[in-house]
C-alpha positions in Angstrom: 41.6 12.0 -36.6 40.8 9.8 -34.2 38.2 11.3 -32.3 36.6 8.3 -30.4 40.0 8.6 -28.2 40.2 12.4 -27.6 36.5 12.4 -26.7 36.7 9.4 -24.2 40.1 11.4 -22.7 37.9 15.5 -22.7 34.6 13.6 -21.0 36.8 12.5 -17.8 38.3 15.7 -17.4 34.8 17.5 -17.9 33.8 15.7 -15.1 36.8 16.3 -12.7 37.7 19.6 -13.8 40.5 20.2 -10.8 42.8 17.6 -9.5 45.4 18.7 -7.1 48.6 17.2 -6.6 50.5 18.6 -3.3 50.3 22.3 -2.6 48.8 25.0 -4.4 48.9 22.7 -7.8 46.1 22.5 -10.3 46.0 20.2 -13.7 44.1 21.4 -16.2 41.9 19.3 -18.7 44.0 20.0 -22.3 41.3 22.7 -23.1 42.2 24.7 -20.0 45.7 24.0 -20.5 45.7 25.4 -23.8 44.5 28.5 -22.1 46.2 28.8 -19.0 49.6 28.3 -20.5 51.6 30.5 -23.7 51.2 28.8 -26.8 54.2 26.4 -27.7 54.1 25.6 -31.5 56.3 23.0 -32.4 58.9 23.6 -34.9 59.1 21.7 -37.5 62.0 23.0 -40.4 60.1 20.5 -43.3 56.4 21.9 -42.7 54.9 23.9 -45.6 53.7 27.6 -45.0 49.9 26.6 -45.8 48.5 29.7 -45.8 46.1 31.8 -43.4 43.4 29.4 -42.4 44.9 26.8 -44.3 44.3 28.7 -47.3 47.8 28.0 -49.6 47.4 31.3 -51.7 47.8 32.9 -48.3 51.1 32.1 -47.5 52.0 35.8 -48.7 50.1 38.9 -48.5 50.2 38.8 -52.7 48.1 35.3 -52.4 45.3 38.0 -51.9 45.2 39.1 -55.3 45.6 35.5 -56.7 42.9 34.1 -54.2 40.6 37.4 -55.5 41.4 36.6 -59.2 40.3 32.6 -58.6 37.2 33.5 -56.8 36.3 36.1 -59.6 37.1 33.5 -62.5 35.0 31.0 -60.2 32.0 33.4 -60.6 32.1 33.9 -63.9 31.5 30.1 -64.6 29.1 30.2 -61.6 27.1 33.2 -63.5 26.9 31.3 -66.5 25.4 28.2 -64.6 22.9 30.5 -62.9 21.6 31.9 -65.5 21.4 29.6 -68.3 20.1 26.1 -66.0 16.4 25.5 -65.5 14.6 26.6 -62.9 14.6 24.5 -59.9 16.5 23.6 -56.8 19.5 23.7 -58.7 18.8 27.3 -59.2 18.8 28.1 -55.5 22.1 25.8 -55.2 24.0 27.6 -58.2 23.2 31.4 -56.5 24.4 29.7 -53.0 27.7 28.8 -54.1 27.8 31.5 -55.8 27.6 33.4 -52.9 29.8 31.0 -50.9 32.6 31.7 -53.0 32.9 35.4 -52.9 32.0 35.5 -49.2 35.4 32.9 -48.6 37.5 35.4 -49.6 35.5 38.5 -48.7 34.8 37.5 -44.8 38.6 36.1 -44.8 39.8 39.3 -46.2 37.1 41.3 -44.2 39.2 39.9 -40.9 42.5 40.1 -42.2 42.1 44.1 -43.1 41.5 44.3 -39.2 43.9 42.0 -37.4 46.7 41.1 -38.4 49.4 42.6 -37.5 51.8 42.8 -40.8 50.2 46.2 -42.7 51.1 44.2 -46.0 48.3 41.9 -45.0 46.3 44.9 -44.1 46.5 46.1 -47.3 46.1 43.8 -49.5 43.2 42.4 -47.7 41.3 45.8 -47.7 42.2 45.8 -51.6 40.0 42.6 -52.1 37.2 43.9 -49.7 36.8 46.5 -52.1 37.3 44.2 -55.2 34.8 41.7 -54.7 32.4 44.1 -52.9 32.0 45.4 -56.0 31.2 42.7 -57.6 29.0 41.7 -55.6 26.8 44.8 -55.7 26.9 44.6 -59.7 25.6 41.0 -58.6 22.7 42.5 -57.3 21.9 44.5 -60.3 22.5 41.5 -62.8 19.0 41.5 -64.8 19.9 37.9 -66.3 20.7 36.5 -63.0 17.6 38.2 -61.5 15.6 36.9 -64.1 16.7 33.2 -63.5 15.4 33.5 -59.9 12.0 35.0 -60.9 11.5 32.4 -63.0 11.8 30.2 -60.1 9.8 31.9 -58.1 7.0 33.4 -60.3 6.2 29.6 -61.0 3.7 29.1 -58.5 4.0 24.8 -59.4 7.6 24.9 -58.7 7.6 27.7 -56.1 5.5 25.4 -53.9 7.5 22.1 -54.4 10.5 23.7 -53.1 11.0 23.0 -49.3 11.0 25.7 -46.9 14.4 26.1 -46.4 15.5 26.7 -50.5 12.2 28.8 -50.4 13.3 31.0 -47.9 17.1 31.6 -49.0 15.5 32.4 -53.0 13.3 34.9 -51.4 16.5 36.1 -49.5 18.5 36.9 -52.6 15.3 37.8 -54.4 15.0 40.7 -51.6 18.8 41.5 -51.9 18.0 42.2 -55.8 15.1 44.5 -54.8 16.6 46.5 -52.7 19.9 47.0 -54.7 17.1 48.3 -57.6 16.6 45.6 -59.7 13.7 46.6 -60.9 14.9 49.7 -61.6 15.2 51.4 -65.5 19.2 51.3 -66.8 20.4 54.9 -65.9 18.8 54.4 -62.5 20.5 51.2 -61.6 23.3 52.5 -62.6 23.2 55.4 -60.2 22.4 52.6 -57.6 25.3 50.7 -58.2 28.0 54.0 -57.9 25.4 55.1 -54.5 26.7 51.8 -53.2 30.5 51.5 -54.5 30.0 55.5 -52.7 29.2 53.9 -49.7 31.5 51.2 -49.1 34.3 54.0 -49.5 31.9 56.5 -47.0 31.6 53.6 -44.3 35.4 52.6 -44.6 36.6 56.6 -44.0 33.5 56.8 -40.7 34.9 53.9 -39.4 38.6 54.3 -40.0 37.8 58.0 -38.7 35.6 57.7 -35.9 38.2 55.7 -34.2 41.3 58.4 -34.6 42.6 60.0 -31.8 42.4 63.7 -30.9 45.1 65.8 -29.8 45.5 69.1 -27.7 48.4 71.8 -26.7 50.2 69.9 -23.8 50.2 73.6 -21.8 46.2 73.4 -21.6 46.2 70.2 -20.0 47.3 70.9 -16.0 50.5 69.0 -15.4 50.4 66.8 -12.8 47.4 65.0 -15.5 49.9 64.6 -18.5 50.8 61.1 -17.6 47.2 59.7 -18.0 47.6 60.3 -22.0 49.9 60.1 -24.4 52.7 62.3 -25.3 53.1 63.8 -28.7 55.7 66.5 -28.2 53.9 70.0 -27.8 50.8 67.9 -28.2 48.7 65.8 -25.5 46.7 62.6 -27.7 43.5 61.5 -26.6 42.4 58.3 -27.6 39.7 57.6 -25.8 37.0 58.6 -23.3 38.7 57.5 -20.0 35.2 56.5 -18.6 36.1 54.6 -15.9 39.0 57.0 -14.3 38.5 57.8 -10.8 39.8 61.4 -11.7 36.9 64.1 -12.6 39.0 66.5 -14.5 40.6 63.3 -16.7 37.1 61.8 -17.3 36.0 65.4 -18.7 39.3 66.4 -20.6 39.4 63.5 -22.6 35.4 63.8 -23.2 35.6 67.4 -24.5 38.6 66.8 -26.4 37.7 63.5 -28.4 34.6 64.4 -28.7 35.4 67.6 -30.3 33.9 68.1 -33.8 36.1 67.0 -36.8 34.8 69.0 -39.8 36.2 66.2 -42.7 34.0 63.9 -40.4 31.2 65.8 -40.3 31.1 66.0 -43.8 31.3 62.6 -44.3 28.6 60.9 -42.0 27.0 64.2 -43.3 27.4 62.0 -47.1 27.2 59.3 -45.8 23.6 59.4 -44.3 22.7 61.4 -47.6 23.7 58.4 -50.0 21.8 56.0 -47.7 18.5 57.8 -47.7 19.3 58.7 -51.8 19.9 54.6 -51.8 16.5 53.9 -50.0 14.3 56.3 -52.6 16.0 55.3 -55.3 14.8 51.7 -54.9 11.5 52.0 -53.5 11.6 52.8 -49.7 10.5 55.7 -47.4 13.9 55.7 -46.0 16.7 53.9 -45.5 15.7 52.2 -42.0 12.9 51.1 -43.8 14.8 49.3 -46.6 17.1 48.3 -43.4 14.7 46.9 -41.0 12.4 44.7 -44.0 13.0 41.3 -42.4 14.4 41.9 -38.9 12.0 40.6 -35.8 11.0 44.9 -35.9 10.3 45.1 -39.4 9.5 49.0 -39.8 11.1 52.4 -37.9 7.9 52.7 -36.3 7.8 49.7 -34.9 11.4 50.0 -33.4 10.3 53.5 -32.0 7.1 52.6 -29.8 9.4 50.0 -28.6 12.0 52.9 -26.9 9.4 55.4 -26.2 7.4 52.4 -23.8 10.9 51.1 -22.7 11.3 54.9 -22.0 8.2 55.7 -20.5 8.1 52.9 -18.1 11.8 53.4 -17.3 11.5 57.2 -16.3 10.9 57.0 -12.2 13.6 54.2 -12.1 16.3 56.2 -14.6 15.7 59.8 -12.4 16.3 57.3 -9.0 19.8 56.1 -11.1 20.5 59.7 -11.6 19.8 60.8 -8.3 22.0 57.5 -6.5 25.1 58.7 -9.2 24.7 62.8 -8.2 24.6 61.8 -4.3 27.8 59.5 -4.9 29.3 62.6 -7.1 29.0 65.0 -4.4 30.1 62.3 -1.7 33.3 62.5 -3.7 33.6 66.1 -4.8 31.3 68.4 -3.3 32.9 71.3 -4.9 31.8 70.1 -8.1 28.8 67.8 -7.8 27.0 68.8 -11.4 26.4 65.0 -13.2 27.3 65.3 -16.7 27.7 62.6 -19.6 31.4 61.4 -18.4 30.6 60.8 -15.0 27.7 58.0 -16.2 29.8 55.1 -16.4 32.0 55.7 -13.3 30.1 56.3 -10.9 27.1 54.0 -11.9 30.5 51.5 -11.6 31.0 53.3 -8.0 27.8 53.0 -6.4 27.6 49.3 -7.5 30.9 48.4 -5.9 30.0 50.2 -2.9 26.4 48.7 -2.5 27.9 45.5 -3.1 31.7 45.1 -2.2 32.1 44.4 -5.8 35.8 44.5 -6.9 36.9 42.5 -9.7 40.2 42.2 -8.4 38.9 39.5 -5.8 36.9 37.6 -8.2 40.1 37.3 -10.7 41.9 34.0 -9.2 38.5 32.1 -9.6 38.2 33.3 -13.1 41.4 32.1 -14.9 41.1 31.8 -18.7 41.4 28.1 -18.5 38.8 27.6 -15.8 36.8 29.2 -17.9 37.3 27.6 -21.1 36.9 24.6 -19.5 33.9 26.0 -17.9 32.0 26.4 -21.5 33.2 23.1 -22.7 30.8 21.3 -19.7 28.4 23.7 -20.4 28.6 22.6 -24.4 28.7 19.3 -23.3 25.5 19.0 -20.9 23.6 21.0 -22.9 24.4 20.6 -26.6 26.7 17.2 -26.2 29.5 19.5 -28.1 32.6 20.0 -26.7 35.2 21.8 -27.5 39.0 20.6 -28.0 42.4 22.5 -29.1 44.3 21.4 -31.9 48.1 22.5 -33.3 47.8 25.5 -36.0 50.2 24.2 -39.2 52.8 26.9 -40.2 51.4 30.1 -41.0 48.0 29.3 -40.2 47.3 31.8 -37.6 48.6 35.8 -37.7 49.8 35.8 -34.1 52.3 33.2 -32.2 49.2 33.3 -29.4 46.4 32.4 -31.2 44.4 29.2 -30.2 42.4 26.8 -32.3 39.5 24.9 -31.3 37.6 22.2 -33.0 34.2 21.8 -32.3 32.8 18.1 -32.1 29.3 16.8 -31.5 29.4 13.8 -29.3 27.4 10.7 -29.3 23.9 10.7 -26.7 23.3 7.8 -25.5 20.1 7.0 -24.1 18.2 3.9 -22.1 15.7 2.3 -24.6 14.6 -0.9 -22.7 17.3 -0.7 -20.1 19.9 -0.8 -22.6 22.3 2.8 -23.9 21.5 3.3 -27.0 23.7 6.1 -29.1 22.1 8.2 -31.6 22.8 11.5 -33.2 26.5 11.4 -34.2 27.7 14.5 -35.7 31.1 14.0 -35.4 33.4 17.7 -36.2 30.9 21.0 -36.0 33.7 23.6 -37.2 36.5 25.3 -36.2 37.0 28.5 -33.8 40.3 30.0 -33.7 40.5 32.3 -30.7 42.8 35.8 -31.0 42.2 36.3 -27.3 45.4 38.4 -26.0 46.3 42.1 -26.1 47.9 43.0 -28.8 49.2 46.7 -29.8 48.4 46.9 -33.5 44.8 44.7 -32.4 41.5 47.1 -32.6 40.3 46.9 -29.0 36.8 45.6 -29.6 35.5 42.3 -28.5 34.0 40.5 -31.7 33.1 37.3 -33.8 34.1 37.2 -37.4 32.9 34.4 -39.6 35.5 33.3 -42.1 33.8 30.3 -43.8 29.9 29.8 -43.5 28.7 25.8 -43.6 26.6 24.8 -46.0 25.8 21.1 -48.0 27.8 20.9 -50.7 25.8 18.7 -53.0 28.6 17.9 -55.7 31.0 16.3 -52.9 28.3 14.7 -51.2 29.6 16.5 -47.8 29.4 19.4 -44.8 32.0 22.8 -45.6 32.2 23.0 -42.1 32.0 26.5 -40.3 35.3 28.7 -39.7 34.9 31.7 -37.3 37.1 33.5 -35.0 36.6 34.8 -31.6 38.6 38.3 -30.7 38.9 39.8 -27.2 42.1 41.8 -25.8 42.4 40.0 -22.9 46.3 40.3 -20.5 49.0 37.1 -21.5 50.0 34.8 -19.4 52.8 34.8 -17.2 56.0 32.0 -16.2 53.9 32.2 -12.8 50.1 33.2 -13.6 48.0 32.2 -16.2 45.5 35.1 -17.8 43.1 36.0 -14.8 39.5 37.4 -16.3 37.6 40.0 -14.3 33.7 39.3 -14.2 33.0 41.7 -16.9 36.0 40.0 -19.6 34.4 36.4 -18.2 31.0 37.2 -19.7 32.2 39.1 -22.6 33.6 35.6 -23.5 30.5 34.1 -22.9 29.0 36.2 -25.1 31.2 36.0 -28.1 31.4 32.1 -27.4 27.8 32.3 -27.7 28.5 33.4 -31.5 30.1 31.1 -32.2 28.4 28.1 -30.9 25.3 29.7 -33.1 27.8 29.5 -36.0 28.6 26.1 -35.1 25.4 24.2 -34.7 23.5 26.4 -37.9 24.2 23.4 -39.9 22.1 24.9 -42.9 21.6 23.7 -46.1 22.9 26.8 -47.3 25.6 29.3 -46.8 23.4 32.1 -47.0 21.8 31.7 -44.3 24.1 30.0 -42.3 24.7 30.5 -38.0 24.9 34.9 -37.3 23.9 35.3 -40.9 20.2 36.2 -39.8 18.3 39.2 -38.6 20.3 41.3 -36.8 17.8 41.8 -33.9 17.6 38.0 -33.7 21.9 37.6 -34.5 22.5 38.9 -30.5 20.1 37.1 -28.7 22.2 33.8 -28.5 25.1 35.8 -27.3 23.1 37.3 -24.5 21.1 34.4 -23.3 24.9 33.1 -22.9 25.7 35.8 -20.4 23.1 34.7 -18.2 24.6 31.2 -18.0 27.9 33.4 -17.1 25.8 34.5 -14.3 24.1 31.3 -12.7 25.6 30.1 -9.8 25.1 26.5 -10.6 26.8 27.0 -14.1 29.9 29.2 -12.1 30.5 26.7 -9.5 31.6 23.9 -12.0 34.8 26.2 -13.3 35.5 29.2 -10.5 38.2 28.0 -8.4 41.0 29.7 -7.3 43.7 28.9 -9.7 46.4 28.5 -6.6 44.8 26.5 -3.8 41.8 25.3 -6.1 38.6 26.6 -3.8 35.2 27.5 -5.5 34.3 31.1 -5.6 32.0 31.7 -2.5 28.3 32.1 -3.6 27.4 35.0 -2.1 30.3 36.7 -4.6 28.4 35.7 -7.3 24.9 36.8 -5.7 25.9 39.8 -5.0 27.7 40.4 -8.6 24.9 39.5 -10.4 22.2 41.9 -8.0 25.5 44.4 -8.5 24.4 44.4 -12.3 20.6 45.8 -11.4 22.0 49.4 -9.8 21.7 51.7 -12.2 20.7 49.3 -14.6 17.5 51.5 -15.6 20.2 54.7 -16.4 22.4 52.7 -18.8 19.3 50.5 -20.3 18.1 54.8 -21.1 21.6 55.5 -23.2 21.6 52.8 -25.2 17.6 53.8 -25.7 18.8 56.9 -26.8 21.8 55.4 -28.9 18.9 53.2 -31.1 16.8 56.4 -31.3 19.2 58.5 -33.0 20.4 56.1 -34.9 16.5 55.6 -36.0 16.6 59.1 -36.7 19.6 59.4 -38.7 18.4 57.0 -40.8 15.0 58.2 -40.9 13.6 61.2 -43.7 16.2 64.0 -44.0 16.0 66.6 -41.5 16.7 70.5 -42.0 18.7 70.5 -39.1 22.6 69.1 -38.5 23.2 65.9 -36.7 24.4 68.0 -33.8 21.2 69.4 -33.5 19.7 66.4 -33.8 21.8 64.9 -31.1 21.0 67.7 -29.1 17.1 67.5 -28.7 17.2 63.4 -28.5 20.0 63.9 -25.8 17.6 65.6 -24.0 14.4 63.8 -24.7 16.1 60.1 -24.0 18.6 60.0 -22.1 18.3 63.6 -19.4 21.7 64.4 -19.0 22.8 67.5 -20.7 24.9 68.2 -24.3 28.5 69.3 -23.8 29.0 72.4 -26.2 31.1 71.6 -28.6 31.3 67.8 -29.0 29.8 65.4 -31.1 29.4 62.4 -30.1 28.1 61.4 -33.1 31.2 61.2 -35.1 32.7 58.2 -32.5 29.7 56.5 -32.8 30.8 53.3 -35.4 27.7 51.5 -35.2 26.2 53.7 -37.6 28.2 51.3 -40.3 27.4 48.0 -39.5 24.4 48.6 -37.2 22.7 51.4 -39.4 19.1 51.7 -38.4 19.6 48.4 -36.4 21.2 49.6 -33.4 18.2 49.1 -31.2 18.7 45.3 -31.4 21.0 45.1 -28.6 18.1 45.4 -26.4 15.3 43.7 -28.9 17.3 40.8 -28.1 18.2 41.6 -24.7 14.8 41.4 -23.9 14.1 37.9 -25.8 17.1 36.3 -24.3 15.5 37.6 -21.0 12.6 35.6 -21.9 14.1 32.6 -23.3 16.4 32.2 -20.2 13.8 32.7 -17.4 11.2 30.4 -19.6 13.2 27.6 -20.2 16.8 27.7 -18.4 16.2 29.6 -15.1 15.2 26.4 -13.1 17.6 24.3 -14.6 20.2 25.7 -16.9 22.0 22.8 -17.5 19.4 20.6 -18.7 20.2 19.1 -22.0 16.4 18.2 -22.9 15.9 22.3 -22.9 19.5 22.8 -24.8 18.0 20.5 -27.5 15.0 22.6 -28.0 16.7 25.9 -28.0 19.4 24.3 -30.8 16.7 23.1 -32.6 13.8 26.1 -32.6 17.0 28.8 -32.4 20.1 28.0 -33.1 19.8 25.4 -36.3 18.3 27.5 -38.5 20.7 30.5 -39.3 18.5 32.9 -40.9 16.0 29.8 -42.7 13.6 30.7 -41.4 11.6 34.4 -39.5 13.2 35.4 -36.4 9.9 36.0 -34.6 8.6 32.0 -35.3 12.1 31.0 -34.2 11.4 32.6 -30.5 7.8 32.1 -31.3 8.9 27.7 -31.5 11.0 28.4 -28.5 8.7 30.0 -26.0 5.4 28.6 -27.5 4.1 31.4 -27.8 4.2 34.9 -29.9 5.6 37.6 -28.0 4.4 41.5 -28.2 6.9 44.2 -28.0 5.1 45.1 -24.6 6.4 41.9 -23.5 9.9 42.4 -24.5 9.5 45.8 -23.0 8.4 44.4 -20.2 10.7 42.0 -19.6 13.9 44.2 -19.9 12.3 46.3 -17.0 11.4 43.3 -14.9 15.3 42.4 -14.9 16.0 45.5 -12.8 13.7 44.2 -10.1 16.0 42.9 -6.9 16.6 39.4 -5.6 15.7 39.5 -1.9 17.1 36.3 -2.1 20.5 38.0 -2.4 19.8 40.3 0.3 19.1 36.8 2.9 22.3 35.3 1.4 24.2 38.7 2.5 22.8 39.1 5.8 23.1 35.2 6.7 26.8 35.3 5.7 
């Protein structure tokens, strides 16, 4: 590939993003074109199917049980090596690929089981999930592989020779041995193997479960409100809370009905939570968000609950003021009924902002099309990392949907003046690949995410980089023959965020796969997605990309003032639910109680978040964090409150400057997990942060910008 070309060609138009030609006509730089127009593959009869990803045995969905049957036979040889080499480096190195091999076809499969759209792949891909994860927990209880690490590790000579990197990652798989009960006798590590081959079945039925719709008798359901849900003959479905529907009587039928209790679900997060906690005390823990939290920036339950009871505590006068503002606007709207329950929350906090601030996202739209965008985070990438970002053609059958794009991700050359002469340094060259599955889709979950397919790592034995492979998923409109995909502000920095992912993903560059980009502490894994949203926020980083994708004029910036002072109403009321989110899920996770999780619900509901439990729901059972975020849910806002630092520390007076993006790659974003979360912000801020100070920065971001208000008035 001849990159020296393409880069020379993306710099110009990162400079000149908009050049008009007559009347109401914008080119795009070839990122935003790739964006702003449908896809148009090129056909090309002679072309080889190679395979999802470029992966041949996926040409098919049956390549999944011949890729799964190589990886496995891969092990095997891998084991051997493992356990029979001396200890050493090499040790580290053998469990790493090792790793790396089952985790290619298990985070390929992982995605595949989600999103694509033919159910053969579906299938087949869920198959191998369960396959190899498996394996991978009788991994965990190997003895003989166990004992090869210990070996390494118990030697204090060659323990301390080992840099800190290959230090860190054995300790990492040491601690993945622990607590799958290594040290456990036989019949006891048995048991933990089935508790954990129980629970990969128990988190797929919650999570398949807890996103099924409910249904009730059409004649309950008052007519003229029939149209707002799907039909089902005699039957009304309900797929979803309707939050944001200006209709009362919607908002609350589709809360009470699905919401409403499922018993087989009940039973199973009942299970579910039961395993867990059996799972913790089996291997040595006090309960299961302690085995969960060893490691994280937290590090214990108790820990994680003096952080939300202070965030509570100082939050109280501000979250009874939110309350107060959304009961006024209820009974503005409907006096007859002006009680504020749970599905009022996020429509009329929504309400009162728009109203406060002539927020509607329908006149913020034409500034924000997809490729304006797009080409908006490649000259961020570019001034702050010297990455940018450029699309390149699928092959046949690389991508599950006609509309998906692929990006490579290059680092470009920095040149400097050293004695009045540019001088280039730090050449990269290609970072990774991000394929982006951007548009609506009606098999396609609904959830904005970042998948990692292939981790990076060195691989010693070819003497070169296994560059990164992630994917990006939103569910954002298509394009039309006469309008490309127009973002409101909310899907804009949803994309910021997930790009953010990916970008972590992309400049890990670790030694090893273990520990490579998102694959670190959860409570630290967010915060580069956040701190992104607040560059999706900054006027100075907006006004290089909004423009009116017809006549080419900048979004005003008082829009974006009063957007981003918008966010602050009622900000103290939702920061309070997801406090109450993180404490039940602390809760669940904490020692059994003698009590349902309804009850438990119940009292916390009351305690954390003040508005009152609807008899006969259960919210609980929706509530799909549990199974990826179990015990760790609080970390949204551990790492809201860090990216709060790092952005007002070290970007808020200049956001694009590239001496600061340096820093934060190399203090943040370079080492994966290689190293503690808490020294990584500790290296960026220069200084060690205490959770008052995280507290207290997520309640200093509800303060106003009088700025905003002079802006306002002036205009």
């Amino acid at each position: 590939r001849q990159f020296s070309a393409i880069r020379t060609f993306d710099r110009l138009f990162s400079r000149r993003f908009w050049t008009r030609f007559g009347r109401n006509v914008t080119t795009w730089s070839p990122v935003g074109a790739a964006f702003n127009t449908k896809a148009q593959r090129r056909l090309n009869l002679l072309e080889k199917n190679g395979g999802l990803f470029g992966v041949p045995e996926l040409s098919c969905p049956e390549g999944f049980e011949v890729a799964t049957k190589k990886a496995l036979k891969k092990t095997e040889c891998l084991l051997e090596k493992a356990c029979c080499g001396p200890p050493g480096v090499q040790t580290v190195e053998a469990f790493d690929q090792l790793s790396d091999g089952l985790c290619k076809v298990a985070d390929l499969a992982d995605f595949v089981k989600v999103a694509h759209p033919d159910p053969e792949y579906r299938k087949a891909a869920e198959k191998t999930c369960i396959e190899i994860g498996t394996v991978v927990e009788k991994l965990n209880t190997n003895v003989e592989l166990c004992q090869s690490l210990r070996k390494l590790l118990d030697n204090a000579d060659m323990a301390t020779d080992l840099d800190a990197d290959t230090r860190r990652v054995a300790e990492l798989f040491m601690f993945d041995f622990e607590i799958s009960g290594i040290h456990l006798d036989d019949k006891r590590r048995k048991e933990a193997v089935a508790l954990h081959v129980k629970l990969l079945d128990l988190n797929n039925e919650f999570l398949v479960g807890s996103h099924m719709p409910n249904r009730i008798a059409t004649s309950v359901v008052p007519q003229h409100l029939h149209f707002h849900f799907a039909n089902e003959g005699s039957f009304i479905q309900v797929g979803g809370l309707h939050a944001d529907s200006p209709d009362d009587l919607v908002r609350e039928i589709a809360y009470r009905v699905y919401l409403y209790p499922n018993a087989d679900m009940f039973e199973c997060l009942e299970e579910l939570l039961k395993c867990r906690y059996k799972l913790a005390k089996l291997v040595g823990y006090e309960s299961y968000g302690h085995r969960a939290l060893k490691g994280t920036m937290a590090k214990t339950p108790e820990t994680v609950m003096s952080f939300l009871q202070l965030l509570t505590d100082k939050l109280s006068d501000r979250t009874a003021k939110d309350f107060d503002m959304m009961r006024g606007m209820k009974k503005k709207l409907n006096p007859r009924n002006s009680e504020l329950m749970p599905w009022d929350h996020s429509f009329l906090s929504g309400v009162v902002r728009a109203e406060r601030y002539n927020i509607e996202p329908s006149l913020y739209s034409p500034y924000l099309s997809l490729g304006a965008c797009m080409e908006g985070l490649n000259n961020l990438f570019c001034q702050l990392y010297g990455v940018s970002l450029m699309s390149e053609q699928p092959g046949v059958g690389e991508v599950w949907s006609e509309d998906v794009r692929k990006l490579v991700s290059v680092r470009l050359p920095r040149s400097v003046l050293v004695g009045g002469r540019a001088v280039v340094h730090e050449t990269e060259g290609l970072l990774g690949y991000i394929y982006c599955d951007f548009f609506h889709r009606s098999d396609k979950p609904h959830q904005d995410c970042h998948f990692t397919i292939r981790g990076g790592r060195w691989c010693q034995d070819m003497g070169q980089y296994q560059l990164p492979v992630v994917v990006l998923m939103l569910s954002l409109p298509q394009p039309t023959k006469s309008t490309p995909t127009l973002l409101t502000p909310g899907m804009m920095e949803n994309l910021f965020h997930e790009m953010g992912h990916a970008m972590h993903s992309m400049l890990g560059r670790t030694r090893y796969q273990h520990v490579t980009g998102t694959r670190c502490a959860t409570d630290f894994a967010e915060v580069p997605s956040i701190l992104m949203e607040y560059f999706a926020s900054d006027y100075r980083v907006i006004s290089q990309f909004a423009r009116h994708y017809e006549t080419g004029q900048p979004l005003p910036e008082t829009m974006v003032a009063r957007l981003s002072e918008s966010k602050k109403v009622c900000g103290a009321a939702d920061i309070q639910l997801q406090v109450f989110y993180a404490v039940l899920d602390q809760l669940y996770h904490g020692k059994p109680q003698n009590c349902s999780t309804t009850d438990i619900l119940k009292e916390m509901q009351q305690k954390f978040y003040g508005l009152p439990y609807v008899p006969n729901t259960a919210w609980q059972l929706r509530f799909s964090h549990l199974i990826g975020y179990g015990a760790k849910y609080y970390s949204y806002l551990l790492s809201r409150a860090v990216a709060s630092m790092v952005w007002k520390q070290c970007f808020l007076q200049d956001p694009l400057n590239r001496d600061m993006g340096e820093r934060y790659r190399r203090e943040m974003l370079a080492h994966g997990g290689a190293k503690e979360p808490m020294l990584m912000v500790e290296g960026m801020l220069q200084r060690r942060p205490t959770m008052e100070d995280f507290v207290d920065a997520l309640v200093s971001e509800l303060e106003p910008n009088f700025e905003t208000f002079m802006m306002d008035s002036e205009s």
